[in-house]
N, CA, C and O atoms as a GROMACS GRO file, in nm:
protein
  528
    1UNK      N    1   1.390  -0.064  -1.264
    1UNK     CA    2   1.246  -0.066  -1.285
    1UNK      C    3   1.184  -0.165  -1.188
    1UNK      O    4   1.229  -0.279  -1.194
    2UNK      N    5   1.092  -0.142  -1.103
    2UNK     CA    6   1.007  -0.200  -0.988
    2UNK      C    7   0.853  -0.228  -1.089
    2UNK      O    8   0.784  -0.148  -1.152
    3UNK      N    9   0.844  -0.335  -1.076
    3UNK     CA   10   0.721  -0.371  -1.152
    3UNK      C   11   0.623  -0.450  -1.043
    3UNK      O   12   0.661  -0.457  -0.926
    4UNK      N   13   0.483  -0.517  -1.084
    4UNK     CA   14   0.408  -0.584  -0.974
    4UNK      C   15   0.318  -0.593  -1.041
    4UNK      O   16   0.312  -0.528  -1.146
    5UNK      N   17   0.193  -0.703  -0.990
    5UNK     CA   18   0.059  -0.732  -1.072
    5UNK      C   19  -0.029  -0.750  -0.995
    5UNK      O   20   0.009  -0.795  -0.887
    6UNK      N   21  -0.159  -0.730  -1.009
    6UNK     CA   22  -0.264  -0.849  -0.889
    6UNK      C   23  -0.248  -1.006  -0.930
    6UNK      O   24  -0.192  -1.068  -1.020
    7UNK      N   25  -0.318  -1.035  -0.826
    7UNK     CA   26  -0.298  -1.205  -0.820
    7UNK      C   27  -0.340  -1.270  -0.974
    7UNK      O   28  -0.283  -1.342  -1.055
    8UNK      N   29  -0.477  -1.198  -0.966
    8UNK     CA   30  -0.497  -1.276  -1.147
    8UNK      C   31  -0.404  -1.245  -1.262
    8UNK      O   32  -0.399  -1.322  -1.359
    9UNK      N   33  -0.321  -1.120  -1.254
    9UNK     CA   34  -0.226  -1.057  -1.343
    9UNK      C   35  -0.262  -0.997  -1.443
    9UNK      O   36  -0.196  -0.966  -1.541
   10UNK      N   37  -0.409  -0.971  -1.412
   10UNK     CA   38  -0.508  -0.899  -1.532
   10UNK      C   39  -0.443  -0.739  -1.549
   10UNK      O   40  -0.404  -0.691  -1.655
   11UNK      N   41  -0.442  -0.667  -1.402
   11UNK     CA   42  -0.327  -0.568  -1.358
   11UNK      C   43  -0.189  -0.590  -1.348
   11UNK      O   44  -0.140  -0.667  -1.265
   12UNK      N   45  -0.128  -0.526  -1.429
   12UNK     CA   46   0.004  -0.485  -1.393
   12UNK      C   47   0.069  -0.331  -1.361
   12UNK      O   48  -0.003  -0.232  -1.354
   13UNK      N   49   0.185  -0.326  -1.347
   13UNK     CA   50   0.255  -0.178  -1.344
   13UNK      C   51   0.376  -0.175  -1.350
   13UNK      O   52   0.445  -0.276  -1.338
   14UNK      N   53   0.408  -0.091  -1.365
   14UNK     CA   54   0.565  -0.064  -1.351
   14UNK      C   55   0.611   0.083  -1.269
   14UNK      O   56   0.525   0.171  -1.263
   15UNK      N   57   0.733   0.107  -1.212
   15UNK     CA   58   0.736   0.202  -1.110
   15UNK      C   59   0.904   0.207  -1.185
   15UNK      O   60   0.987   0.120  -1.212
   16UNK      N   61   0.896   0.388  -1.204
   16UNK     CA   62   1.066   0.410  -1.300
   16UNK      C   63   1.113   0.500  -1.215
   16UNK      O   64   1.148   0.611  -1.255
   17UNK      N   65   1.119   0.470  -1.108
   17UNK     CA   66   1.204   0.487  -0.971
   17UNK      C   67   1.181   0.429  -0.855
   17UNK      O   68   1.134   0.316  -0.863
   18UNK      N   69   1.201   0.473  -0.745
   18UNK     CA   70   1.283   0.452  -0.644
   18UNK      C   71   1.130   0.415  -0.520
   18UNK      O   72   1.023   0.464  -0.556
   19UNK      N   73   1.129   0.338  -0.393
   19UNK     CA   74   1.042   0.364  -0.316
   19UNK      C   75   1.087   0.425  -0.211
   19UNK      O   76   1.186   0.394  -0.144
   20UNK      N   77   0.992   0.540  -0.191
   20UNK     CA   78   1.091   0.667  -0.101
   20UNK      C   79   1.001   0.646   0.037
   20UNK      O   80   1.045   0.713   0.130
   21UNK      N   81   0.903   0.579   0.065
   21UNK     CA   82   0.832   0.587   0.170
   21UNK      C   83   0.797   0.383   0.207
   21UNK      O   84   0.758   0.310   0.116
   22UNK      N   85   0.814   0.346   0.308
   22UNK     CA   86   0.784   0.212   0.329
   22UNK      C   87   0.706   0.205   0.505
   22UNK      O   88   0.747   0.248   0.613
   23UNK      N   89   0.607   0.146   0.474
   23UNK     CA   90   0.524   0.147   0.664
   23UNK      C   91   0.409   0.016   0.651
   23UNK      O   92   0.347  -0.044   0.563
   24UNK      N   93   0.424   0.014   0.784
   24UNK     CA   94   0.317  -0.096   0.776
   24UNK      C   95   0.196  -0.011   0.878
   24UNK      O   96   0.219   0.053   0.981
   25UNK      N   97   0.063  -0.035   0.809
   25UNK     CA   98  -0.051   0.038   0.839
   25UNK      C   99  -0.135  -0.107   0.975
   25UNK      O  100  -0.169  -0.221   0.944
   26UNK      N  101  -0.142  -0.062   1.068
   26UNK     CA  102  -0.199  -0.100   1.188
   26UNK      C  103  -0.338  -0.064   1.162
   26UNK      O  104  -0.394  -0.138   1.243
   27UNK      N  105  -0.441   0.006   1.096
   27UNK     CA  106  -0.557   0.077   1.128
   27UNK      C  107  -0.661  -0.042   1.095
   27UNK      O  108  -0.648  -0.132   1.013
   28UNK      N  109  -0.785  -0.013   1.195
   28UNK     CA  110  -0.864  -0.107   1.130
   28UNK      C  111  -0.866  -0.158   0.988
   28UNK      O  112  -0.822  -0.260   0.937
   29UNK      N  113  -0.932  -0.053   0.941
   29UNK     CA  114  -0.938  -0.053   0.794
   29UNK      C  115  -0.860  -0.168   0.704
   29UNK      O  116  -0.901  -0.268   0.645
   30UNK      N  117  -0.710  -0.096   0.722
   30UNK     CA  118  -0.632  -0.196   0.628
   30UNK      C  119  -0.643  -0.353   0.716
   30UNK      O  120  -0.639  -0.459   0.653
   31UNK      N  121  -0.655  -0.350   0.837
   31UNK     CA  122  -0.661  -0.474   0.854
   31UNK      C  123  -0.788  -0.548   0.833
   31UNK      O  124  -0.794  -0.670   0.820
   32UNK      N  125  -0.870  -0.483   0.832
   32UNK     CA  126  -1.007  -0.542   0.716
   32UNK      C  127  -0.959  -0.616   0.611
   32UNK      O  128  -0.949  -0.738   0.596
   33UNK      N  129  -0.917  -0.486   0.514
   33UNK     CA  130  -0.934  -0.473   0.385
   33UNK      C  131  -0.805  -0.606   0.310
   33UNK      O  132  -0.798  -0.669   0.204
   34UNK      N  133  -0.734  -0.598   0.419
   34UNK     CA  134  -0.607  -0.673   0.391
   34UNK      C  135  -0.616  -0.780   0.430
   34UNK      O  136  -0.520  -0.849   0.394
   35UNK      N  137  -0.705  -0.846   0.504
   35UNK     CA  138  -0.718  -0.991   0.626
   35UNK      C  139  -0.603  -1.059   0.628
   35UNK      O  140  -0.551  -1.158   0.577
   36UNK      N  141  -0.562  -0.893   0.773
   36UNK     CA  142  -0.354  -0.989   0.793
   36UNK      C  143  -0.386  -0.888   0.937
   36UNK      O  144  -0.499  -0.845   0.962
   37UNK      N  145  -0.289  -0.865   1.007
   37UNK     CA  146  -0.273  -0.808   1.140
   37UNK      C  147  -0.229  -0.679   1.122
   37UNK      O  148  -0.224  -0.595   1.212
   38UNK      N  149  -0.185  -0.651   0.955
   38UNK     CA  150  -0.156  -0.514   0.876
   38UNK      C  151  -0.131  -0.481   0.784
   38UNK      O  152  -0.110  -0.588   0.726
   39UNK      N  153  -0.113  -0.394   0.703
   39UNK     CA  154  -0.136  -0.418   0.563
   39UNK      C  155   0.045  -0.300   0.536
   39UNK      O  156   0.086  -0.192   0.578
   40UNK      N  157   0.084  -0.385   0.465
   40UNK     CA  158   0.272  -0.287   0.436
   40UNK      C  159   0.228  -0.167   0.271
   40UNK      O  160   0.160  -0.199   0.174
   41UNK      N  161   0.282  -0.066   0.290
   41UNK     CA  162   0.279  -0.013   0.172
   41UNK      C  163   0.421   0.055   0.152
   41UNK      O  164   0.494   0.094   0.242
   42UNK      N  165   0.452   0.061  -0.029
   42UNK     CA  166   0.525   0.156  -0.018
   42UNK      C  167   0.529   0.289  -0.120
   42UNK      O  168   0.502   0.279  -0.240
   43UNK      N  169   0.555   0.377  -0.074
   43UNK     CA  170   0.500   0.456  -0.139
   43UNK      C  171   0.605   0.543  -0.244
   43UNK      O  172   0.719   0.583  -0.224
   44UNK      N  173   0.515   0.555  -0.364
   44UNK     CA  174   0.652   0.619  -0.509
   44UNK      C  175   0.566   0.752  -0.521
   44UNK      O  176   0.459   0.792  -0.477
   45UNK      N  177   0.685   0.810  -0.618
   45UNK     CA  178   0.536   0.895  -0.664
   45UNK      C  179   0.538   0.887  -0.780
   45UNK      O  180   0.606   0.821  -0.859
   46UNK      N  181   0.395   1.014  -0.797
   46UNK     CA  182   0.275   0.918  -0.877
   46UNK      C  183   0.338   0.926  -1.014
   46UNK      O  184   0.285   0.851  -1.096
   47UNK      N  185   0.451   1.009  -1.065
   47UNK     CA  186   0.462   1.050  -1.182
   47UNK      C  187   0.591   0.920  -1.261
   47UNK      O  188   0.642   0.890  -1.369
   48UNK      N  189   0.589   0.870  -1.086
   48UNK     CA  190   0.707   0.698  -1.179
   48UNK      C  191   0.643   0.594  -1.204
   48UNK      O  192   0.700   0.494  -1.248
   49UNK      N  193   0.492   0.598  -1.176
   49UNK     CA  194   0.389   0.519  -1.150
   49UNK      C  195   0.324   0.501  -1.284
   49UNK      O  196   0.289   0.605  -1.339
   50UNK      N  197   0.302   0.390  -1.345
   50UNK     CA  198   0.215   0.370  -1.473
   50UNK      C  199   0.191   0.212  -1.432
   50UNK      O  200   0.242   0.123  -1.365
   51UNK      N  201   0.074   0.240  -1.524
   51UNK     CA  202  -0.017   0.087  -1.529
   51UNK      C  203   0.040   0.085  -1.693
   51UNK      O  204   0.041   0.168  -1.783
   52UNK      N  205   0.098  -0.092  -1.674
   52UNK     CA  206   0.103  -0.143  -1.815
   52UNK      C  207   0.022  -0.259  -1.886
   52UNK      O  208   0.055  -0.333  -1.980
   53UNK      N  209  -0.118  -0.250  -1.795
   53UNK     CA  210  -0.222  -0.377  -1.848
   53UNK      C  211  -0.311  -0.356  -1.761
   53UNK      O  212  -0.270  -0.351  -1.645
   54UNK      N  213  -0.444  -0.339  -1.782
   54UNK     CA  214  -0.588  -0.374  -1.706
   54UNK      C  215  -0.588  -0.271  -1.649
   54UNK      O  216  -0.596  -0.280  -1.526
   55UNK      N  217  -0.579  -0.114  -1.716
   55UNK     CA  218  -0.647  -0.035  -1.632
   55UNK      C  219  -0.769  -0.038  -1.589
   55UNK      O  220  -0.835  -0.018  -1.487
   56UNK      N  221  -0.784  -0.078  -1.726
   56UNK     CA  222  -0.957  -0.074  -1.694
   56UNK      C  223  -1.028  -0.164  -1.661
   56UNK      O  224  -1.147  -0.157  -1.690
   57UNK      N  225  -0.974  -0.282  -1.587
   57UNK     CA  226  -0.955  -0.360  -1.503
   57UNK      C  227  -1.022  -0.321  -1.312
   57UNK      O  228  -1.087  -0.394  -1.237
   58UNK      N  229  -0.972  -0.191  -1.292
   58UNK     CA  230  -0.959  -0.128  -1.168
   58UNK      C  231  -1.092  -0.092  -1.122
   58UNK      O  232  -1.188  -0.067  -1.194
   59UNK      N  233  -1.088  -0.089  -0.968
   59UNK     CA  234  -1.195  -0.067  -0.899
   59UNK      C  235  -1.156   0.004  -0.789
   59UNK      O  236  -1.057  -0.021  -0.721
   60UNK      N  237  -1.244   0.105  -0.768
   60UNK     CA  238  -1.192   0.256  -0.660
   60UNK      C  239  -1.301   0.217  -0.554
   60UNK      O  240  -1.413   0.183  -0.590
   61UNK      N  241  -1.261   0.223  -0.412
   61UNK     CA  242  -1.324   0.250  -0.289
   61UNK      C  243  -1.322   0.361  -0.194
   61UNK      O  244  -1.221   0.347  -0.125
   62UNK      N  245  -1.382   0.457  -0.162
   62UNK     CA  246  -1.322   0.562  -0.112
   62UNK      C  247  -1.314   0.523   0.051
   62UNK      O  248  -1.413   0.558   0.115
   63UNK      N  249  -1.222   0.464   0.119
   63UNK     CA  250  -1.196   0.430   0.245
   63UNK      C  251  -1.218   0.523   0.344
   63UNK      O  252  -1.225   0.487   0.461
   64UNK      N  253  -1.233   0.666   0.304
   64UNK     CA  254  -1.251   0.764   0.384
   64UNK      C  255  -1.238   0.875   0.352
   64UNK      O  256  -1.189   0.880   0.239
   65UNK      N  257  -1.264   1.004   0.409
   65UNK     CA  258  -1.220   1.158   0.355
   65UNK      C  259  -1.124   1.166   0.246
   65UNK      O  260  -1.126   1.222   0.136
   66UNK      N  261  -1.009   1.066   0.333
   66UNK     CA  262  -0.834   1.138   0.271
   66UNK      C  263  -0.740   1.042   0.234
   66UNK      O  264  -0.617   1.048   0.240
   67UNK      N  265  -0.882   0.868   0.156
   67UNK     CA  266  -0.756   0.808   0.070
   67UNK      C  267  -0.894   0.712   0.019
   67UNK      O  268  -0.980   0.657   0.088
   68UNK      N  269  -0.882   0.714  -0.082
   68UNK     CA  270  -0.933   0.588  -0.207
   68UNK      C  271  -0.839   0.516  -0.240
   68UNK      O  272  -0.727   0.551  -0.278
   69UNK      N  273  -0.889   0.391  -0.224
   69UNK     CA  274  -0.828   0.256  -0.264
   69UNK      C  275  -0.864   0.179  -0.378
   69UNK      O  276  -0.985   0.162  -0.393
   70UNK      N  277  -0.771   0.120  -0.476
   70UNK     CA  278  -0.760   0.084  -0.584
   70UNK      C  279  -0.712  -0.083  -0.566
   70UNK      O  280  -0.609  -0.135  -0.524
   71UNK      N  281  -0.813  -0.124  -0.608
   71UNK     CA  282  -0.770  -0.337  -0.628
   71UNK      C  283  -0.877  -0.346  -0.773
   71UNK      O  284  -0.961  -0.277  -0.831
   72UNK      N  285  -0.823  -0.450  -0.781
   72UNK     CA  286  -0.851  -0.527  -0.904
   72UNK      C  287  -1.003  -0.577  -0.925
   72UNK      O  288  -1.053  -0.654  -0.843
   73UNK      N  289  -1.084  -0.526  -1.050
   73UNK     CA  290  -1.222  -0.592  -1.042
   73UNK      C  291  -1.233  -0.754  -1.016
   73UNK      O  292  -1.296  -0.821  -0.934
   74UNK      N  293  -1.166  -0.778  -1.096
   74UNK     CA  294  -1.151  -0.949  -1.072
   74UNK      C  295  -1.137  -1.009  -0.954
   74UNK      O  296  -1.225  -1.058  -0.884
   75UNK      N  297  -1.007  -1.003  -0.932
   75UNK     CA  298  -0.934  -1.116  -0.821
   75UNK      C  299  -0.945  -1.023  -0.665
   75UNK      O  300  -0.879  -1.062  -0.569
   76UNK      N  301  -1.025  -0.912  -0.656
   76UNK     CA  302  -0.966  -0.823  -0.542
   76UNK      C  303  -0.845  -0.773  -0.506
   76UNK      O  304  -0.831  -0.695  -0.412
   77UNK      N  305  -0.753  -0.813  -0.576
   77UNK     CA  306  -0.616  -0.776  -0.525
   77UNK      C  307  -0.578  -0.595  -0.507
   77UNK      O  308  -0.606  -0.509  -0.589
   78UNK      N  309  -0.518  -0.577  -0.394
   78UNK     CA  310  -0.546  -0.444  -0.341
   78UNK      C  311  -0.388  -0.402  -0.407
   78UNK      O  312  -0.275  -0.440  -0.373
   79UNK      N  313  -0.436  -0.299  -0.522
   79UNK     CA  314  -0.295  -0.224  -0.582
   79UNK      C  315  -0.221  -0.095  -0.534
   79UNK      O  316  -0.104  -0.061  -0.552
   80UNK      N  317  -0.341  -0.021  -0.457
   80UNK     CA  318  -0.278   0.137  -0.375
   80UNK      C  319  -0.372   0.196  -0.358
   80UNK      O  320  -0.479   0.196  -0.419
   81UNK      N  321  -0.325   0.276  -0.238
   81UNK     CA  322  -0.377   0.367  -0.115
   81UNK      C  323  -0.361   0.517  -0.260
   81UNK      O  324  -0.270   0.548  -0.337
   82UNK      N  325  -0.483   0.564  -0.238
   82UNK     CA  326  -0.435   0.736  -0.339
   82UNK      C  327  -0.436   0.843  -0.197
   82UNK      O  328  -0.553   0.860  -0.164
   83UNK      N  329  -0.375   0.892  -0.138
   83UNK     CA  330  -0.392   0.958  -0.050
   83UNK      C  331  -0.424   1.094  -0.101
   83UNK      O  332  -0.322   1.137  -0.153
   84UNK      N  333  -0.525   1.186  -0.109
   84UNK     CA  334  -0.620   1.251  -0.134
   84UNK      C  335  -0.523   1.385  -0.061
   84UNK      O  336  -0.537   1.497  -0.109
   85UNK      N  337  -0.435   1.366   0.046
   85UNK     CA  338  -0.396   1.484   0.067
   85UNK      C  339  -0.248   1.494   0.069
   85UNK      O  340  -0.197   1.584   0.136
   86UNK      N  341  -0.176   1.413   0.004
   86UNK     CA  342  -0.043   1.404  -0.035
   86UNK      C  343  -0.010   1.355  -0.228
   86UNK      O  344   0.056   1.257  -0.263
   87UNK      N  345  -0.078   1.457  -0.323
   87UNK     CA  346  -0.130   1.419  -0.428
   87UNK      C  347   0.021   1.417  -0.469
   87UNK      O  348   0.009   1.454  -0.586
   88UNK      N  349   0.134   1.403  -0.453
   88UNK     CA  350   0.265   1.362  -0.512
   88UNK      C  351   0.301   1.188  -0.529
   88UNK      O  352   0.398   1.139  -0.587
   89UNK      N  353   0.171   1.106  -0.447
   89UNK     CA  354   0.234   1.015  -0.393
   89UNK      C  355   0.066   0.909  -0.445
   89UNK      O  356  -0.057   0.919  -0.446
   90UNK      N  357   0.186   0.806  -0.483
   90UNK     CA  358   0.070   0.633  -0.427
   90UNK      C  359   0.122   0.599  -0.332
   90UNK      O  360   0.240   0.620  -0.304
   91UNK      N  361   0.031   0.532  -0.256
   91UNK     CA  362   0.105   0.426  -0.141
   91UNK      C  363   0.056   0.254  -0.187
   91UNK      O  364  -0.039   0.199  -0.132
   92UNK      N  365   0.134   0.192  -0.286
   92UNK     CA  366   0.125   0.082  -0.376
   92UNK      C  367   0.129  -0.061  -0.269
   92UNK      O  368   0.228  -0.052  -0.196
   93UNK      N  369   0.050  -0.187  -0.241
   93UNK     CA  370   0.017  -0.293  -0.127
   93UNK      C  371   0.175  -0.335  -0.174
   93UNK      O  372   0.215  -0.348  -0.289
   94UNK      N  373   0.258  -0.355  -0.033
   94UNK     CA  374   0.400  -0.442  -0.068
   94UNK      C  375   0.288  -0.586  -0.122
   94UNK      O  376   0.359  -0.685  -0.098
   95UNK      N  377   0.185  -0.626  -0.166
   95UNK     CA  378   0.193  -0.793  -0.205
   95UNK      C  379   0.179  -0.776  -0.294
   95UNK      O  380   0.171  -0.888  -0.344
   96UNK      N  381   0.161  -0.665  -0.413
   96UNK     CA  382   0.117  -0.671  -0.538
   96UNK      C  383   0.258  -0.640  -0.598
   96UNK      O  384   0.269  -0.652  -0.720
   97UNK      N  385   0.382  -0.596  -0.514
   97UNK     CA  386   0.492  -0.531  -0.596
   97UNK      C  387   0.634  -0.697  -0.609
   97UNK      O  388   0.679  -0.768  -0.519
   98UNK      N  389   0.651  -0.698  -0.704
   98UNK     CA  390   0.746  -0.815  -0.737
   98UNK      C  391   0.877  -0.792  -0.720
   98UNK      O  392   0.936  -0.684  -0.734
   99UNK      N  393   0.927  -0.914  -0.685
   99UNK     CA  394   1.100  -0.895  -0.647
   99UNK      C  395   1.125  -0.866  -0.535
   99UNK      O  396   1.044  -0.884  -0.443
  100UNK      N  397   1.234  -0.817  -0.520
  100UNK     CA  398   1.292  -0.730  -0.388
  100UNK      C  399   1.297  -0.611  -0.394
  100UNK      O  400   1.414  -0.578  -0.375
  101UNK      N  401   1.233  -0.524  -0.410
  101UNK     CA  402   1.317  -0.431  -0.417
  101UNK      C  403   1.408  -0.326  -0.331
  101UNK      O  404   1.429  -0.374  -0.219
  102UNK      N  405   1.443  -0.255  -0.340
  102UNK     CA  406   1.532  -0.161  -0.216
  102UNK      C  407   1.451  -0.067  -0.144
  102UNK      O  408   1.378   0.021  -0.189
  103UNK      N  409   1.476  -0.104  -0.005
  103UNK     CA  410   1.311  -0.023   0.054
  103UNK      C  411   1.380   0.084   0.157
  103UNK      O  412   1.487   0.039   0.198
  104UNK      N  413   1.343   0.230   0.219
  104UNK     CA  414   1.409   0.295   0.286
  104UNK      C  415   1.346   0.210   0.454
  104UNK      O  416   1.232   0.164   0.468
  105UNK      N  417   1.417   0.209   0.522
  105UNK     CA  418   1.394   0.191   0.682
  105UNK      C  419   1.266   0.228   0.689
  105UNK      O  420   1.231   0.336   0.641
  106UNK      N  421   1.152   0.119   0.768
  106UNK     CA  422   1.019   0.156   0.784
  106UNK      C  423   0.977   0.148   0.890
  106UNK      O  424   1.061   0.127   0.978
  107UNK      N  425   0.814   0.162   0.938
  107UNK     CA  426   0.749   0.242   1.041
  107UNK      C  427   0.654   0.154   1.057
  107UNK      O  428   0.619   0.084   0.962
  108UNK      N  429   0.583   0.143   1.207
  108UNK     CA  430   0.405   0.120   1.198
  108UNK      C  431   0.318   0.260   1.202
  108UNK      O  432   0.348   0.359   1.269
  109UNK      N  433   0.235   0.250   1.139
  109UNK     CA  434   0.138   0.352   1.189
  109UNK      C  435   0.005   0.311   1.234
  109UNK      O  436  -0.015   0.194   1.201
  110UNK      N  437  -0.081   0.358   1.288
  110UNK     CA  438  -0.125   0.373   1.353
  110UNK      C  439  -0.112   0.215   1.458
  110UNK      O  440  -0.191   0.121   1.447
  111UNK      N  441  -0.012   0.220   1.541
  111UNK     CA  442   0.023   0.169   1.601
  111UNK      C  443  -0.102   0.146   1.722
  111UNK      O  444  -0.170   0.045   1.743
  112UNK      N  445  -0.101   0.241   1.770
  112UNK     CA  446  -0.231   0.194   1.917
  112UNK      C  447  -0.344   0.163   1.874
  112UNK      O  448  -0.433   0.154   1.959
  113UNK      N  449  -0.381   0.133   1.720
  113UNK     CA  450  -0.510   0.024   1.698
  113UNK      C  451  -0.466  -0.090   1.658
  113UNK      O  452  -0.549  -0.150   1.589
  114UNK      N  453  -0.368  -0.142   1.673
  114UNK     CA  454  -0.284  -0.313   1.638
  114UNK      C  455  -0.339  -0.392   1.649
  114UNK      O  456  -0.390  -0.370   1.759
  115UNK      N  457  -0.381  -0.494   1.612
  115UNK     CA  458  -0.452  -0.627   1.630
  115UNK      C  459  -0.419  -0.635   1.806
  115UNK      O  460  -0.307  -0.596   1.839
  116UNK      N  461  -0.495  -0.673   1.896
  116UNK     CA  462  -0.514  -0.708   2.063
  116UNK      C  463  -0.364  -0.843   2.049
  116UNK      O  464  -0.267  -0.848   2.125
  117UNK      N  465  -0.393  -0.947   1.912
  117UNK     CA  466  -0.338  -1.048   1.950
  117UNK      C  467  -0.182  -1.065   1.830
  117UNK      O  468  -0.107  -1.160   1.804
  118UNK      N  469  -0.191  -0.921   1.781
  118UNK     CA  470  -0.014  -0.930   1.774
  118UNK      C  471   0.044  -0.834   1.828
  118UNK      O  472   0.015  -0.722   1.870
  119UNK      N  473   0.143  -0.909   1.818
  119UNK     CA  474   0.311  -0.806   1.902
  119UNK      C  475   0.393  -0.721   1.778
  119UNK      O  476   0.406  -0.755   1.660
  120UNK      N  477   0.425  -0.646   1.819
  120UNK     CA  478   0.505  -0.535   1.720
  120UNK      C  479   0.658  -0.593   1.778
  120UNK      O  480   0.661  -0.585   1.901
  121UNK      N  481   0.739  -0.629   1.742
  121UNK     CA  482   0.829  -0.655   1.821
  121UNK      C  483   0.977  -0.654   1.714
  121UNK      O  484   1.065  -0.739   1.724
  122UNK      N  485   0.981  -0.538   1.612
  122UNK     CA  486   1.091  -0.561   1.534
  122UNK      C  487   1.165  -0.442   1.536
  122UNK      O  488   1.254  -0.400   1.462
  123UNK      N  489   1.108  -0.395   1.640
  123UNK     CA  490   1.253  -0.256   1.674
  123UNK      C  491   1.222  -0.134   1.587
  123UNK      O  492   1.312  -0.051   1.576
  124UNK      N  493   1.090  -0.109   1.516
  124UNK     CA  494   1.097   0.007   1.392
  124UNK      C  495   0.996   0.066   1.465
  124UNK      O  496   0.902   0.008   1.517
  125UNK      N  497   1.022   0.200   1.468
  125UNK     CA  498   0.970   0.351   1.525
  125UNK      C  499   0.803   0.308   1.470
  125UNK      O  500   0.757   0.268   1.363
  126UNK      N  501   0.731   0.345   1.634
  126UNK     CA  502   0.578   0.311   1.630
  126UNK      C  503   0.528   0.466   1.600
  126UNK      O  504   0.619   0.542   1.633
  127UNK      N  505   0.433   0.527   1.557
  127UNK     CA  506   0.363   0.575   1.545
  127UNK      C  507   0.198   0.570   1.614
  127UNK      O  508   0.109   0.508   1.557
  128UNK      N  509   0.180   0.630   1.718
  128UNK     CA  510   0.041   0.600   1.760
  128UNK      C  511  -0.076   0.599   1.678
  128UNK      O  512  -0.177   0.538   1.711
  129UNK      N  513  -0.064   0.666   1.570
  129UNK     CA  514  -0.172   0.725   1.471
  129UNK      C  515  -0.104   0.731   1.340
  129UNK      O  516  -0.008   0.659   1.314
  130UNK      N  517  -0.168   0.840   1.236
  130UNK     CA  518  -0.092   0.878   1.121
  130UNK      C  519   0.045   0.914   1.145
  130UNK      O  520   0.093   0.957   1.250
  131UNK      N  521   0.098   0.893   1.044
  131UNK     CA  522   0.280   0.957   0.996
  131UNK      C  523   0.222   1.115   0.975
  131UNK      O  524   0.130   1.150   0.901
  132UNK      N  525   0.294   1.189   1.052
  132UNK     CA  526   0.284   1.335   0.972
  132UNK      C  527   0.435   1.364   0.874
  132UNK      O  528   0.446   1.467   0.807
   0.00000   0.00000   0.00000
């Protein structure tokens, strides 16, 4: 069991499997939304996915066409990407998820909008844009 909270811990969850998707997102956006050089997700799906405190807690942003984002009314803490056109799947913030858990080999995406003043430099398959 993979569990995680926002910072205030008003949100929690729990995840009753496995994370089958792991990337770190380069795009403006998450680097807005995230104030880091990128924002890591990993992604379960949605049916191992439950909230066990403060749903109603939650606050939806629609980031664009083809993903609404979910953080915490309170503390802001950013809980997951809903990708609007892969409805099998969350893509859950690696800072909200606790522990270690076991992650498959990961990716950048959209790689050619990277922060000007960091380096990608850890050997994992770039992506210029989206993952197809």
């Amino acid at each position: 069991m993979i569990t995680g909270r926002c910072e205030c811990k008003r949100i929690t969850f729990s995840i009753d499997g496995d994370i089958v998707d792991f990337g770190h997102c380069h795009c403006s956006q998450c680097r807005r939304l995230h104030g880091a050089a990128y924002a890591s997700f990993a992604g379960v799906t949605r049916e191992s996915f439950q909230y066990t405190a403060g749903e109603d807690e939650l606050k939806s942003y629609a980031s664009s066409d083809h993903n609404d984002r979910i953080f915490c009314g309170n503390c802001g803490s950013t809980i997951l990407v809903i990708p609007l056109n892969e409805p099998e799947y969350y893509y859950l913030s690696m800072s909200a998820i606790e522990g270690e858990p076991e992650l498959p080999e990961g990716y950048h995406a959209f790689a050619d909008s990277k922060a000007y003043w960091h380096e990608i430099n850890d050997g994992l398959t770039q992506y210029p844009d989206a993952v197809d």
